[in-house]
NUZA-122692 format. One record per residue (C-alpha): x negated, y negated, z negated. Coordinates in Angstrom, 1 decimal. Each point is the difference from the previous one (the first is absolute). Layout:
<sites>
<<X, Y, Z>>
...
</sites>
This chain:
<sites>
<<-10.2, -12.6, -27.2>>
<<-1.1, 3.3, 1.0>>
<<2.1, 1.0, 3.4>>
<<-0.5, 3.9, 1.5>>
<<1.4, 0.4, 3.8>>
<<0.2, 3.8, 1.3>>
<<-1.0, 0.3, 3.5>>
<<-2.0, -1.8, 2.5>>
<<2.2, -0.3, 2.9>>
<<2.3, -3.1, 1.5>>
<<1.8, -0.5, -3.6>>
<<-2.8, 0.3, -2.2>>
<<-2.2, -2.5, 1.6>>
<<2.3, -2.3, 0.5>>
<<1.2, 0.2, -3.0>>
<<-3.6, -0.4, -1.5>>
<<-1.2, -2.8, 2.3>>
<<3.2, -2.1, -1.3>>
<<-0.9, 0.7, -3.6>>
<<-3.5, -1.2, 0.3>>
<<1.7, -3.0, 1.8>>
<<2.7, -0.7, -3.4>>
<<-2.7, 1.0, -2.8>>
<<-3.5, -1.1, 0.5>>
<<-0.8, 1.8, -3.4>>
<<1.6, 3.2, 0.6>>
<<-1.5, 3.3, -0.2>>
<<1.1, 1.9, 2.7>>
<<-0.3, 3.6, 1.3>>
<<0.9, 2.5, 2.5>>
<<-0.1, 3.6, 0.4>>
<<0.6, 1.9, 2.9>>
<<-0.6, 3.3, 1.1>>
<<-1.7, -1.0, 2.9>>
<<-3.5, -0.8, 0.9>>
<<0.3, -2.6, 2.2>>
<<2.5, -2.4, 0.5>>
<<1.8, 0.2, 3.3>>
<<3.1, -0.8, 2.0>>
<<2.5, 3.0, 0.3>>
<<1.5, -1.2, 3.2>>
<<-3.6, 0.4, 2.0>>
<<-0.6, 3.1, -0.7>>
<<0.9, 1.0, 3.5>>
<<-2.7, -2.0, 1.5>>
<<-2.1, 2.3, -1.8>>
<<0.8, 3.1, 1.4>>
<<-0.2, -1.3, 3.3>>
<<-3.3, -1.4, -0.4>>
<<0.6, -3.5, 0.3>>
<<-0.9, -1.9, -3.4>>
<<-2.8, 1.9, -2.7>>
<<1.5, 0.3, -3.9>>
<<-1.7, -3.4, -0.4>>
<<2.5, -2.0, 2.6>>
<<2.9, 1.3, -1.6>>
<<-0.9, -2.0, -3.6>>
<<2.3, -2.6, 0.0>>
<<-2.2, -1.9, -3.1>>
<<-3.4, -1.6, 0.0>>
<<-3.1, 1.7, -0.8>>
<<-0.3, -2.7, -2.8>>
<<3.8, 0.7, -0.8>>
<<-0.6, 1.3, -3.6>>
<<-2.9, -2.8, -1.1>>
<<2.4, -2.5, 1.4>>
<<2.8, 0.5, -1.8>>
<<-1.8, 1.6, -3.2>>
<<1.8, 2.8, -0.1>>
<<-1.0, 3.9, -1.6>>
<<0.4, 2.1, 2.5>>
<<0.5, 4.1, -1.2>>
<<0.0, 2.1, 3.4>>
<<-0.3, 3.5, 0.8>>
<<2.6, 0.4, -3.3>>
<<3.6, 1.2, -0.2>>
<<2.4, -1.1, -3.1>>
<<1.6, 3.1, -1.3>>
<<1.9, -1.6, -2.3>>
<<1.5, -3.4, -1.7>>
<<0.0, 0.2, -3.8>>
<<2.6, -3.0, -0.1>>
<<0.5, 0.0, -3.7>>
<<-3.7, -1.0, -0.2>>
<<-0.4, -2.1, 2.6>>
<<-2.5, 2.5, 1.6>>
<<-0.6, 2.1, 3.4>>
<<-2.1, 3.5, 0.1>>
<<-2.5, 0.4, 2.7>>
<<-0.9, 3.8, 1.8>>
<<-3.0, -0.7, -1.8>>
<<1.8, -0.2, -3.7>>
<<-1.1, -3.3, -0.1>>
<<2.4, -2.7, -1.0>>
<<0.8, -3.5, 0.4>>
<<2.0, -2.3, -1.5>>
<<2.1, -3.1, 1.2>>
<<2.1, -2.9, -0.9>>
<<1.7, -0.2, 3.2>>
<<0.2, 3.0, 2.4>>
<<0.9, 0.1, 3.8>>
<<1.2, 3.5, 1.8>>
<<-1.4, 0.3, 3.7>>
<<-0.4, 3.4, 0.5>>
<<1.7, 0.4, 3.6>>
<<0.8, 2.7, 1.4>>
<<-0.7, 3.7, 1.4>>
<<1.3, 1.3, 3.1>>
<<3.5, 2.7, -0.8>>
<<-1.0, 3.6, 0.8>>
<<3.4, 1.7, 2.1>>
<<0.8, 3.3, -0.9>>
<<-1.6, 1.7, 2.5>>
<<-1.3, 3.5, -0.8>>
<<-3.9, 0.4, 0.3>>
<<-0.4, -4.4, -0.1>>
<<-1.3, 0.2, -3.2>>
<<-2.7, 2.8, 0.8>>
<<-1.3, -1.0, 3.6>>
<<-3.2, -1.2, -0.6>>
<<0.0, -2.4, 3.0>>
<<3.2, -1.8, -1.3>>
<<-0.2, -3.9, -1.3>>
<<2.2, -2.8, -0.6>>
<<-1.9, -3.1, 1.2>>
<<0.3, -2.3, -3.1>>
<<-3.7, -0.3, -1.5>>
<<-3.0, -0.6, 1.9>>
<<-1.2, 4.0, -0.7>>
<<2.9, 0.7, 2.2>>
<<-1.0, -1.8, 2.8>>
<<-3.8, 0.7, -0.3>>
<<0.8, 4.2, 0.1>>
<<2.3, -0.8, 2.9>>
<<-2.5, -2.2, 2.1>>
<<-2.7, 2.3, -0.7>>
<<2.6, 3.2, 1.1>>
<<1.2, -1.8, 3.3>>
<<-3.4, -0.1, 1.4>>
<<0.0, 3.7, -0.6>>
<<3.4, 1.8, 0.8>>
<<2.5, -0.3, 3.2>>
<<3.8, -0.1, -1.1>>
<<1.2, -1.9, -2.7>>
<<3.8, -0.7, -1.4>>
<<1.3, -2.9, -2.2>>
<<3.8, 0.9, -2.1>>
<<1.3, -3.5, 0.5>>
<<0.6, -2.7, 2.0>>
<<-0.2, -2.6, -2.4>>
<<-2.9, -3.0, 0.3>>
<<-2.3, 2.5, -2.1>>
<<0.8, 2.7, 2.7>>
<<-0.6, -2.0, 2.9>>
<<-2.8, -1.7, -1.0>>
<<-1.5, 3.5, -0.6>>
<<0.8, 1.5, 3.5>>
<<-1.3, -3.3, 1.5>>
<<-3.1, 0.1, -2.0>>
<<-0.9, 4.2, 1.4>>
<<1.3, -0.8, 3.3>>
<<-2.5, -2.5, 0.1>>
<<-2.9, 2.5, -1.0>>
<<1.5, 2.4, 3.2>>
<<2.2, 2.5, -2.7>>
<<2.7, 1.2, 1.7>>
<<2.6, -1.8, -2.5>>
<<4.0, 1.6, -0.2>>
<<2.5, -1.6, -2.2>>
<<2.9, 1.5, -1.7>>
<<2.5, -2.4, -1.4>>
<<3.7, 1.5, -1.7>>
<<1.5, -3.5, 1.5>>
<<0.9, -0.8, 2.9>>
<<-2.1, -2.4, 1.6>>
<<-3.9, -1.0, -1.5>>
<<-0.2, -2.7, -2.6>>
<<4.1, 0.2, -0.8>>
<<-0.5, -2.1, -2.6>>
<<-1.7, -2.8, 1.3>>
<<1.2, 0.3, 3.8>>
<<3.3, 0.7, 1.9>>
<<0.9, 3.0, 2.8>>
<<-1.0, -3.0, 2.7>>
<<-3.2, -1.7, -1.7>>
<<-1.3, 3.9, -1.4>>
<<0.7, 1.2, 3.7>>
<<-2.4, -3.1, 1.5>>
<<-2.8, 1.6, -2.5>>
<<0.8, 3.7, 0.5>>
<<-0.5, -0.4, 4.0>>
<<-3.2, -1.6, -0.9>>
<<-1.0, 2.4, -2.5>>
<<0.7, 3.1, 2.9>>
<<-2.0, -1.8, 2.5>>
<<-3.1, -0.6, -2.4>>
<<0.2, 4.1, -0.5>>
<<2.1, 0.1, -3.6>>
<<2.5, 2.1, -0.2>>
<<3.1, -1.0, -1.8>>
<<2.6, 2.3, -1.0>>
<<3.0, -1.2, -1.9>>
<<3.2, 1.7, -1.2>>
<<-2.4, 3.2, -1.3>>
<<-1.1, 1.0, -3.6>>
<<-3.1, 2.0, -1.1>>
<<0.7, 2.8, -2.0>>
<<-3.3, 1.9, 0.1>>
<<-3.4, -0.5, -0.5>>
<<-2.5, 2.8, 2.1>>
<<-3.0, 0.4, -1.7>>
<<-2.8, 3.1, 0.3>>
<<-1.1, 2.2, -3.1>>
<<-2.4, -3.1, -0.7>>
<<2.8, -2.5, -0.5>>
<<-0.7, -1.7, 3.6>>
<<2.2, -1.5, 2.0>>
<<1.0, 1.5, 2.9>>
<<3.7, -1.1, 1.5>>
<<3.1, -1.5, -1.6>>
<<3.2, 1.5, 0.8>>
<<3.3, -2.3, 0.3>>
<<3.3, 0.8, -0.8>>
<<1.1, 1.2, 3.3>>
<<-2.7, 2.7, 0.3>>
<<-2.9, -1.8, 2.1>>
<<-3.4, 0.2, -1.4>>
<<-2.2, -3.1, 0.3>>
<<-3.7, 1.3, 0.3>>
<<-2.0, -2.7, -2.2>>
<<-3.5, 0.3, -2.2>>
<<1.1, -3.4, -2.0>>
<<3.3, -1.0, -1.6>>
<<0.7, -3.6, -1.3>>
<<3.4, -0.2, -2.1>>
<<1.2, -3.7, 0.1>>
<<3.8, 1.1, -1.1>>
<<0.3, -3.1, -2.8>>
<<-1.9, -0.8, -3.3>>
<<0.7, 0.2, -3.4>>
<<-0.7, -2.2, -3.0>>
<<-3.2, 0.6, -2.0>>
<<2.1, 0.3, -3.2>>
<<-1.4, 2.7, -2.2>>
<<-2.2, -2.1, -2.2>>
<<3.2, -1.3, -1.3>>
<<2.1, 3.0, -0.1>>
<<-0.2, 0.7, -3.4>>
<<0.6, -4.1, -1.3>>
<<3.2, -2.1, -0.6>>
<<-0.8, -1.5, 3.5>>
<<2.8, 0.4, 2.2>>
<<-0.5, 2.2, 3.3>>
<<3.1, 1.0, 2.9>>
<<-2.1, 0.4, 2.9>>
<<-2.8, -2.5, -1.1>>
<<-0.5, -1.8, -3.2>>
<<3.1, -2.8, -0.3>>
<<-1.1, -3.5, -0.1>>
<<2.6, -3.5, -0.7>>
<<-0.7, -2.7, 1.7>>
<<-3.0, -0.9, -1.8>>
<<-1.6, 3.0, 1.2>>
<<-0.3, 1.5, -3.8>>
<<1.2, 3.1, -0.5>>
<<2.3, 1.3, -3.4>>
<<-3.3, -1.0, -2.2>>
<<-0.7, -3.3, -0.2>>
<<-3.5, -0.4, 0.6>>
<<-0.1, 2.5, 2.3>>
<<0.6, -0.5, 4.2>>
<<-0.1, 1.7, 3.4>>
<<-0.4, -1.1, 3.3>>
<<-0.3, 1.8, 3.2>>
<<0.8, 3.1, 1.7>>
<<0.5, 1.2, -3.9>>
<<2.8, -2.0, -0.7>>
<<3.7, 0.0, 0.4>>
<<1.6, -3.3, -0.5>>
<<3.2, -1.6, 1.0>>
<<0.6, -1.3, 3.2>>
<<1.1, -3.2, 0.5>>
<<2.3, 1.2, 3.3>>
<<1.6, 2.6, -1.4>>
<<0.9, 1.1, -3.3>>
<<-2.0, 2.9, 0.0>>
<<-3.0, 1.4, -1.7>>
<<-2.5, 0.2, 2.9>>
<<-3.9, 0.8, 0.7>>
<<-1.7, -2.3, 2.3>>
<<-3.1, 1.5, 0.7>>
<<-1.3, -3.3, 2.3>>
<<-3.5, -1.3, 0.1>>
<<0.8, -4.0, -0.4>>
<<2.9, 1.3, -2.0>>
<<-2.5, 1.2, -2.4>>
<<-1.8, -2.6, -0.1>>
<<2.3, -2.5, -1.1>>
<<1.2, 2.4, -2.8>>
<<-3.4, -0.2, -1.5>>
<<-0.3, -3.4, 0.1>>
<<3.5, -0.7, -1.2>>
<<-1.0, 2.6, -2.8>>
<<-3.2, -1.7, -0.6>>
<<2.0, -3.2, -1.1>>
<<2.2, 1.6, -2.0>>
<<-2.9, 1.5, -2.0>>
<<-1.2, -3.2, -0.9>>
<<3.5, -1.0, -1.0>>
<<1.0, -2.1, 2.8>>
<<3.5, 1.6, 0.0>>
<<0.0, -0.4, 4.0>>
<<2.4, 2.7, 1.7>>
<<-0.4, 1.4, 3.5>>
<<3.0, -1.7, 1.9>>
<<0.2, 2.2, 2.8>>
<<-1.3, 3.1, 1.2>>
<<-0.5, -0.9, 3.7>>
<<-1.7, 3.6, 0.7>>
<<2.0, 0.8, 3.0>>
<<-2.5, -0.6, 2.4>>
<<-2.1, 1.7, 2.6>>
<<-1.9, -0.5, 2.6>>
<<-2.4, 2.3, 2.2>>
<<-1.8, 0.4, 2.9>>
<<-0.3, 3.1, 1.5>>
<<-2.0, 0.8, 3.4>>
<<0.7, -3.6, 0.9>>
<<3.2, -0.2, -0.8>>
<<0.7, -2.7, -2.6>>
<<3.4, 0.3, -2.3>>
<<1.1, -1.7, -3.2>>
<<3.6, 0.5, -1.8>>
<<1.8, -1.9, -2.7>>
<<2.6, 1.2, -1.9>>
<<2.7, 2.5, 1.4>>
<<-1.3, 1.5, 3.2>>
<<3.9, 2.6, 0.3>>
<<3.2, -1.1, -0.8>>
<<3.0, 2.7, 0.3>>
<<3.1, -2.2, -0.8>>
<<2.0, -2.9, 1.5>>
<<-1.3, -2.5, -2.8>>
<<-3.2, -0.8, 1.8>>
<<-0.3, -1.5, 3.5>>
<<-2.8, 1.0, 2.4>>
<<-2.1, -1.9, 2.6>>
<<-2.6, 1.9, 2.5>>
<<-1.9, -1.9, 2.6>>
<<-2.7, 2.6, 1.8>>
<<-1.8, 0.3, 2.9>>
<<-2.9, 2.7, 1.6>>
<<-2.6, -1.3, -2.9>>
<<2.0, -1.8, -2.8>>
<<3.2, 1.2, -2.1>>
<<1.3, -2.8, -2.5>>
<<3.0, 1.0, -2.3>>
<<1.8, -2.5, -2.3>>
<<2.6, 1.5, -2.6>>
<<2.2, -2.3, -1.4>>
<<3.0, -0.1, -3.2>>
<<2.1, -3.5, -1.0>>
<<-2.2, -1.5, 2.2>>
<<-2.7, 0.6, -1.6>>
<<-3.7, 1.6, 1.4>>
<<0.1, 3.4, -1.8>>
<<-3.1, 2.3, 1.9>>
<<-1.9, -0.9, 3.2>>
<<-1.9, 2.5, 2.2>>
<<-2.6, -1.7, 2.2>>
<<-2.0, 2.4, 2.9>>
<<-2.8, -1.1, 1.9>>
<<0.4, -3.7, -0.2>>
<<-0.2, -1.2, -3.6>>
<<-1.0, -3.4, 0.3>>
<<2.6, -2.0, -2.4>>
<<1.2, 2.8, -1.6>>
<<-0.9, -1.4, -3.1>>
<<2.6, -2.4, 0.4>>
<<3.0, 2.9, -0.4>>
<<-2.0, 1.5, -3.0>>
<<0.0, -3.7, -2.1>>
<<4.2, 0.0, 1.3>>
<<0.6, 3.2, -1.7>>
<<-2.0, -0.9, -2.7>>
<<1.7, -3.1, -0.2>>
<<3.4, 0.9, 0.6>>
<<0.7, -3.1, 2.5>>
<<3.3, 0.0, 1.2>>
<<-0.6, 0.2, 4.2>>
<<4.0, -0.1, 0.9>>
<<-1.2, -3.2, 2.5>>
<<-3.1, 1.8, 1.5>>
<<1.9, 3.3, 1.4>>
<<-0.7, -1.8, 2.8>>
<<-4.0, 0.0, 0.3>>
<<-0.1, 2.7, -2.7>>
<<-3.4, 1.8, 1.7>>
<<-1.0, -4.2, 1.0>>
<<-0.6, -0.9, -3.3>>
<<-2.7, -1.6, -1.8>>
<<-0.8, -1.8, -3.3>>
<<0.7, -3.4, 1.9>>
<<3.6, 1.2, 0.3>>
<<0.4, -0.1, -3.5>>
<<-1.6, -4.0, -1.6>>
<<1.9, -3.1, 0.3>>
<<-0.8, -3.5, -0.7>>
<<1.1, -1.6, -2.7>>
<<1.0, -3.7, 0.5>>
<<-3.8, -1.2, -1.4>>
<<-1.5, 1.8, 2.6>>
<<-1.1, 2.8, -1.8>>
<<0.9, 3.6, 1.3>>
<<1.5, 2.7, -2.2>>
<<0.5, 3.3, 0.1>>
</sites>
């Protein structure tokens, strides 16, 4: 069995290391763009200076001879020829496969902003080129600006603060991180973020880019007429699927390619996993992309399987987790962070260094905010996930730990 995976990130080595583990005979090969193989989310540590290219593999140097698998790199699919069971290569060369596994990720959304697309120091921070350009810029230039307030922005901003940059950012919400945080656990960040010298400004837009006859960058202008004077713009304002290989196929695309529950998309021996895909969400019934890193991975095992005809489906998509640490502030969330009607009860326990927020709906743990202190917080993610009914805990609700939820059977033995 000949199986092809596209892309070398979080879902395509997953995905490959559990096909190695299901067929000992398989023939198996990846292809990737990339060079090297690294993790997406550490890319931040590389502009600061903290970790070289090499810390941010998240595979063994042996990797490839261990799990005997062909490794194409440096290579971009332009197209899949799914009538013969083929891809084409930037190089014309093709390859063909039984079996085939989409992982193309992602690539950061561009906002209509006039002169973005022409400033020469403007990057999305998405591939390791990215980050190398900016290190090696931040050593060299004064003022820097990041368009969004997402994890990718303020990982950025951390990252050039860190090199002595003098780091703004501009975020159309209102508060940093909206859509991991609330107004009071984004406010706990924001006042740490102004004291370490990063300027956040929220409730703005940037509508122009400034650049000299060169294409330079030289300021940024926002929406209500100030001019933010900057030599480096990063643009962290969303992502968008890495579709266009497919474009032109049967394959089904909305905003990424649609997967079932299997991970396989409208062919039937081809799948997607990752940032690339759009599958169905086992919360809601919506189409929706969950561009996670453990997220990811489990889609490329679960994919994997399938492509060795286990017929296993992914039973929940329990992406709706994040957790940072910022400055020395430590946060994670689960599930809804705002609620806006009278459905949903709230609970808040805070003091000077620690804000805890329960939300709550028939009794039932629904999203969980945890500042500061995030010991046992792992506890309200499993009840979420779980779906345990806490209607005699409402009591002890920010008291609880697994304990409060085994009992002992008459043998003895302990259940949960």
């Amino acid at each position: 069995m000949k199986y092809l995976i596209i892309g070398a990130s979080a879902a395509g080595i997953n995905a490959a290391k559990e096909l190695r583990k299901l067929d000992n005979s398989a023939e198996i090969t990846i292809i990737s763009k990339d060079e090297k193989v690294y993790s997406r989310c550490m890319l931040h540590y590389l502009i600061a200076g903290e970790r070289d290219v090499e810390e941010l593999k998240f595979i063994t140097d042996d990797f490839w001879e261990q799990y005997d698998i062909n490794w194409i790199n440096d290579q971009e699919v332009v197209d899949v020829q799914v009538e013969d069971n083929q891809v084409k290569l930037s190089d014309d060369s093709q390859h063909n496969y039984d079996q085939l596994l989409i992982a193309t990720g992602s690539t950061p959304f561009l906002p209509p902003i006039d002169n973005l697309d022409q400033g020469q120091e403007v990057f999305g921070l998405r591939n390791l080129e990215d980050a190398e350009e900016i290190e090696e810029l931040g050593t060299e230039i004064d003022k820097a600006v990041v368009i969004g307030a997402g994890l990718v922005g303020v990982d950025a901003a951390i990252g050039l603060n860190e090199l002595g940059v003098d780091v703004s950012i501009v975020e159309l919400g209102d508060r940093i991180l909206p859509q991991q945080l609330d107004e009071e656990a984004s406010a706990r960040y924001q006042s740490r973020f102004n004291e370490a010298g990063i300027q956040t400004i929220t409730n703005r837009s940037a509508q122009k880019l400034v650049i000299d006859e060169q294409n330079h960058v030289q300021g940024l202008k926002l929406d209500n007429g100030k001019e933010l004077k900057t030599q480096l713009v990063i643009v962290a304002t969303g992502v968008k699927p890495n579709t266009n290989l497919v474009a032109d196929t049967p394959i089904n695309i909305d905003q990424g390619i649609i997967v079932d529950e299997y991970q396989q998309t409208a062919i039937d021996n081809i799948y997607a996993a990752g940032d690339v895909c759009q599958s169905e969400e086992v919360f809601s019934d919506e189409l929706t992309l969950t561009p996670i890193w453990p997220l990811a991975v489990k889609q490329g095992k679960i994919a994997a399987r399938n492509m060795v005809g286990q017929k296993e489906e992914i039973t929940e998509n329990f992406a709706y987790q994040n957790s940072m640490r910022f400055l020395d502030l430590s946060a994670i969330t689960y599930g809804l962070v705002n609620v806006d009607n009278d459905d949903y009860r709230v609970y808040i326990s805070q003091d000077k260094d620690n804000y805890k927020k329960l939300i709550l709906k028939d009794n039932q743990l629904r999203g969980a905010v945890f500042v500061g202190d995030i010991d046992n917080s792992g506890v309200y993610g499993k009840l979420i996930k779980e779906e345990i009914n806490l209607s005699n805990k409402l009591d002890k609700l920010f008291q609880l730990s697994y304990g409060d939820f085994f009992e002992e059977e008459p043998n003895g033995q302990f259940v949960y």
